[in-house]
C-alpha positions as CSV (number, residue, x, y, z in Angstrom):
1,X,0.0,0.0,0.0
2,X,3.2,2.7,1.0
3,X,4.2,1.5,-2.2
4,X,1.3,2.5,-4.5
5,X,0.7,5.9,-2.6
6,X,4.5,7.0,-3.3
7,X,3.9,6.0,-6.8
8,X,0.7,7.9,-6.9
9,X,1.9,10.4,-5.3
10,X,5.4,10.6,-7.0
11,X,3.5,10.5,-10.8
12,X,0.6,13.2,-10.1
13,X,3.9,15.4,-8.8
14,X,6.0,14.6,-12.1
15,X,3.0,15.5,-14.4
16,X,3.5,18.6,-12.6
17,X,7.0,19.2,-12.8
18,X,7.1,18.2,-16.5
19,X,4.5,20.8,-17.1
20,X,6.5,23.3,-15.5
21,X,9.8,22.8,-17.9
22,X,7.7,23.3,-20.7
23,X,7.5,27.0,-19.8
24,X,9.7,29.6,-21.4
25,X,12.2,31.5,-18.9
26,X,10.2,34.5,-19.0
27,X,7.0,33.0,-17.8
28,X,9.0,30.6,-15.3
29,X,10.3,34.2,-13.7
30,X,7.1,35.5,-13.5
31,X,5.6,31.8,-12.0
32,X,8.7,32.4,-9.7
33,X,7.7,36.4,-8.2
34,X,4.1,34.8,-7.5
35,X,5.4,31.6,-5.5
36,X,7.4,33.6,-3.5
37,X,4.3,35.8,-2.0
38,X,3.0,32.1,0.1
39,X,6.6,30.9,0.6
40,X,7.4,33.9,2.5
41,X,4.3,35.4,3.4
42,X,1.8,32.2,4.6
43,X,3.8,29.2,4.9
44,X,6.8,30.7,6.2
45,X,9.4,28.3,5.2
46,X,12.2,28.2,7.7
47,X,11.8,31.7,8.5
48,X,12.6,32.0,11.6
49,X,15.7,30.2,11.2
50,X,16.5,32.3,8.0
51,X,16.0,35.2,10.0
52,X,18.6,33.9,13.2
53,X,21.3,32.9,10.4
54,X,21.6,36.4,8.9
55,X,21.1,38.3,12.6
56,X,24.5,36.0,13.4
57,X,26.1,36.5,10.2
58,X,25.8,40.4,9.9
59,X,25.0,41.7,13.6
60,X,25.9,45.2,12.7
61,X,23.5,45.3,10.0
62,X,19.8,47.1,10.9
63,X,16.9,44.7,10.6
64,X,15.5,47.1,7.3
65,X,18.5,45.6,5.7
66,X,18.5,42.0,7.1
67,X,14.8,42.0,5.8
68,X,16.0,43.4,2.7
69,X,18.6,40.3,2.0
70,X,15.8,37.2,3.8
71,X,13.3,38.5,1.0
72,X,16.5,38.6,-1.7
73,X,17.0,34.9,0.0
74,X,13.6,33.6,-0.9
75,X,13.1,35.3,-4.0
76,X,16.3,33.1,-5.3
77,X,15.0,30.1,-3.5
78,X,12.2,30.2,-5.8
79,X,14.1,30.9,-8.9
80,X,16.7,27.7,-8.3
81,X,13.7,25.4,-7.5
82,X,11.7,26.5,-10.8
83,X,15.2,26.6,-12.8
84,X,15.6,23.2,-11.4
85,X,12.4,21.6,-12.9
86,X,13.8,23.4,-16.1
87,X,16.8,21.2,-16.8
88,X,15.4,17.9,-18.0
89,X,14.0,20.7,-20.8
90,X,17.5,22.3,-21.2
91,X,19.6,21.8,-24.8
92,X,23.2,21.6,-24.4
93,X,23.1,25.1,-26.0
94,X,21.0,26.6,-23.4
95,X,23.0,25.2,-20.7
96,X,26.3,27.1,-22.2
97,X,24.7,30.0,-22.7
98,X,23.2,30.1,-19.1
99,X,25.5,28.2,-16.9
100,X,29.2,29.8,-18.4
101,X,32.6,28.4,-17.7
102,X,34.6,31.6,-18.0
103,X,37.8,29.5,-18.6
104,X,37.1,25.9,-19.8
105,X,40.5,25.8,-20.5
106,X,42.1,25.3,-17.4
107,X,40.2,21.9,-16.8
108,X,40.7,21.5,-20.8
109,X,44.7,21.5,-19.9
110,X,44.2,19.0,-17.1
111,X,42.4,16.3,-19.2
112,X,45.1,16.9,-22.3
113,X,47.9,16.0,-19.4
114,X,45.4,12.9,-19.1
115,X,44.8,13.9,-15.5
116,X,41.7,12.8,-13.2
117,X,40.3,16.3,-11.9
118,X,38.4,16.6,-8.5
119,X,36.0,19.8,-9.1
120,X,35.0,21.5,-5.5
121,X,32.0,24.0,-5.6
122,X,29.4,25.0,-2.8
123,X,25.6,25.2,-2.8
124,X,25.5,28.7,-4.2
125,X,23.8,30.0,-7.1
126,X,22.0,27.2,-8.9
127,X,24.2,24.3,-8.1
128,X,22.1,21.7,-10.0
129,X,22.6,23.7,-13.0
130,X,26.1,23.2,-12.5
131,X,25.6,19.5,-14.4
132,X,25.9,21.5,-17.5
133,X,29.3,21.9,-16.4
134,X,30.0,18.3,-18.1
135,X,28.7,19.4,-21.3
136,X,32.1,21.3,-22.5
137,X,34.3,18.4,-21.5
138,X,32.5,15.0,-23.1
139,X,34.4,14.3,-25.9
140,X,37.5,14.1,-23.6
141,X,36.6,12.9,-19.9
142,X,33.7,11.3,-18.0
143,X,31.9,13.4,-15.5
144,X,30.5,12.2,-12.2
145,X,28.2,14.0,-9.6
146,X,28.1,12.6,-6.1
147,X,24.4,12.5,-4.4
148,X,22.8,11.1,-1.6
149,X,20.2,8.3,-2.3
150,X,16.3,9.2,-1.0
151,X,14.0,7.3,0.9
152,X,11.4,7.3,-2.1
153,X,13.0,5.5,-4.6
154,X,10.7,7.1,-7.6
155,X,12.2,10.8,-6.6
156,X,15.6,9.2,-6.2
157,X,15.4,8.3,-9.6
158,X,13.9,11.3,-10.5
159,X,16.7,13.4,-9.5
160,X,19.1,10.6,-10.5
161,X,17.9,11.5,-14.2
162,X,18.0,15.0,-13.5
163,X,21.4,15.1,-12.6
164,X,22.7,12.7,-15.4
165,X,20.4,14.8,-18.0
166,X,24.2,15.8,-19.7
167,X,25.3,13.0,-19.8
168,X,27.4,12.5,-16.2
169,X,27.1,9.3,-14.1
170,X,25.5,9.6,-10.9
171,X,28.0,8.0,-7.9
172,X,26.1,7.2,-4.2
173,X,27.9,8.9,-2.0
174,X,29.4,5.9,0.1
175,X,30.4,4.3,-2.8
176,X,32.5,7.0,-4.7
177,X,36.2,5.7,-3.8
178,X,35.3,2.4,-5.4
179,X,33.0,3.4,-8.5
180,X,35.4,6.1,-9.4
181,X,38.8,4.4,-9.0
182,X,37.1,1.4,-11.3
183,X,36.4,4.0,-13.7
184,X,39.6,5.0,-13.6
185,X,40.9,1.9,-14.3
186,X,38.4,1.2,-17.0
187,X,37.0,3.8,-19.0
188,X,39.7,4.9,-21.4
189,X,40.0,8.8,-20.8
190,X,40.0,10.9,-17.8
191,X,37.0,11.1,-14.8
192,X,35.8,14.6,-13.4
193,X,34.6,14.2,-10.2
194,X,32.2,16.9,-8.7
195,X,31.8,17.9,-5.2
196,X,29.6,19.6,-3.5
197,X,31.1,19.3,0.1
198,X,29.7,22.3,2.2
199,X,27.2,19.7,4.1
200,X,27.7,19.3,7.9
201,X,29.2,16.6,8.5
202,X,27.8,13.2,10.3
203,X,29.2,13.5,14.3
204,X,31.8,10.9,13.6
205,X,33.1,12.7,11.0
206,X,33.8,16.1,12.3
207,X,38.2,16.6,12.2
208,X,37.9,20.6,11.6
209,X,35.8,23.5,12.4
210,X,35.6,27.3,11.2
211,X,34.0,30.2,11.9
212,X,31.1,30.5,9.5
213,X,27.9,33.0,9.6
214,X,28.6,34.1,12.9
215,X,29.0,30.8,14.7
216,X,31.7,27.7,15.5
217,X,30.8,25.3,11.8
218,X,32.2,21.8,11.8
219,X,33.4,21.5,7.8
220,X,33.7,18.4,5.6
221,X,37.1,17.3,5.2
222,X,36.5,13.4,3.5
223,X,36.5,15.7,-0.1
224,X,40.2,16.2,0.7
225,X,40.8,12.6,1.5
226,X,39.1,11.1,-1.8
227,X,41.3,13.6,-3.9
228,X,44.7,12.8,-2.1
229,X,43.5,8.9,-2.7
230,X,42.6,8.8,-6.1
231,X,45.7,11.1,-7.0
232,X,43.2,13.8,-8.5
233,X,44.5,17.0,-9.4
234,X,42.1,19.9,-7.7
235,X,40.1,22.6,-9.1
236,X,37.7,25.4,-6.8
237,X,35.0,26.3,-9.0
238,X,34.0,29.5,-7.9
239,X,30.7,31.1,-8.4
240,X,31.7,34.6,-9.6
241,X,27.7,36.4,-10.7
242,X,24.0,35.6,-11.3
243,X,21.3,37.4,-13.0
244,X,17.9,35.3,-13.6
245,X,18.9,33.6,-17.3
246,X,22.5,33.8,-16.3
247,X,25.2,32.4,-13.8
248,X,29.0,32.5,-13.6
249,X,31.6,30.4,-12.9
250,X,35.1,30.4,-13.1
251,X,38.0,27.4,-11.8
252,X,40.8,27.9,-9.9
253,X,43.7,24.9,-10.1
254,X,44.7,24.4,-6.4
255,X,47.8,23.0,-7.4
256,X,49.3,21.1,-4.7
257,X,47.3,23.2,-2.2
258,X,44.9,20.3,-0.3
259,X,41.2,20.2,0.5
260,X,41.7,21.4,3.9
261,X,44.2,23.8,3.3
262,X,41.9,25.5,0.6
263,X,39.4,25.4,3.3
264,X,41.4,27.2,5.9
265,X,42.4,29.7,3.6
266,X,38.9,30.5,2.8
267,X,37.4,30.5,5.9
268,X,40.1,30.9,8.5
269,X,40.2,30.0,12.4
């Protein structure tokens, strides 16, 4: 019976979503301005934690302004999750134009060297967007996105395909050593591997802690150790702008410079 009611369930909602990415940008915005009046205004989503976050993070600021930025919050929350239902709809050549590499060529020079590349980024901007990332490098490497498997298997798979809609493979998260290091072995040109490793970290797990909007943060460190074992150079792809239609990237080549020691030197003791 659970069974049938997350199928129902699951299908009514994807009849829904697929709906949605029919719509062109403009009308998506627009869909986007009007969602935000409930989500901020009658459900409330999370605002009062919203509102502690950003009173810890910018205690000098007046509340006029901290207002000002949890209404510039929600606003983009509604953009990424209608941007989001967008992508299964996306060409390859709407992905370039929206979700820009400034300078392909510094991952471009890693693959040539036939180098495995570990790619760093946050969840900023539209991160899911970032899959289009792959799509400038898939004549010469493989791309993998790490995710964490949901309880309901038909919106796992949902987001599985969502996430692999450019052509990456999806890698469960406790499995990434081994699926990638076979890959390695196996499939003929070079793997990009992309993190998104700003989640807290499970209790066991927790080696280093920073400063972080206003308060102690434990920080993921097990991004560090997967690069050092699968002898992956590193890049920090770094969100640089966004404009509704348009976000920015560009990658910076740690070097030798570790996981950890990039972390420290972006958000110091």
């Amino acid at each position: 019976m659970k069974d049938i009611l997350q199928k129902v369930g699951f299908y009514t909602f994807y009849a829904l979503l697929w709906l949605i990415s029919l719509l062109p940008f403009r009308a998506l915005y627009v869909l986007s301005d009007i969602l935000f009046v409930p989500v901020f205004y009658l459900v409330r989503y999370r605002r009062k934690l919203v509102w502690k976050n950003l009173k810890n993070a910018f205690p000098e600021k007046p509340d006029g302004e901290i207002r000002r930025i949890e209404k510039a919050f929600y606003h983009h929350f509604c953009d990424y999750f209608l941007e989001t239902i967008k992508l299964p709809a996306m060409s390859v050549e709407e992905i370039q134009r929206r979700m820009l590499l400034e300078n392909p060529e510094l991952l471009q020079s890693l693959i040539d060297r036939n180098l495995n590349v570990s790619v760093y980024l946050g969840h900023y901007g539209n991160w899911e967007w970032c899959t289009g990332l792959w799509t400038y490098f898939t004549k010469s490497a493989i791309g993998f996105n790490v995710y964490r498997r949901l309880k309901n298997p038909y919106f796992d798979n949902y987001f599985k395909s969502l996430r692999s809609h450019f052509g990456s493979v999806n890698v469960e998260k406790n499995s990434v050593f081994r699926t990638v290091l076979r890959m390695q072995k196996t499939a003929g040109r070079p793997v990009l591997l992309a993190l998104v490793a700003d989640q807290k970290p499970s209790p066991g797990n927790i080696h280093y802690r920073t400063m972080f909007l206003g308060r102690q943060t434990p920080v993921l460190t097990g991004a560090e150790r997967i690069a050092r074992s699968l002898d992956h150079a590193v890049v920090y792809l770094e969100f640089v702008t966004a404009f509704r239609y348009l976000q920015r990237y560009f990658a910076f080549f740690c070097n030798q410079l570790s996981f950890l020691k990039l972390t420290q030197k972006l958000c110091p003791k």
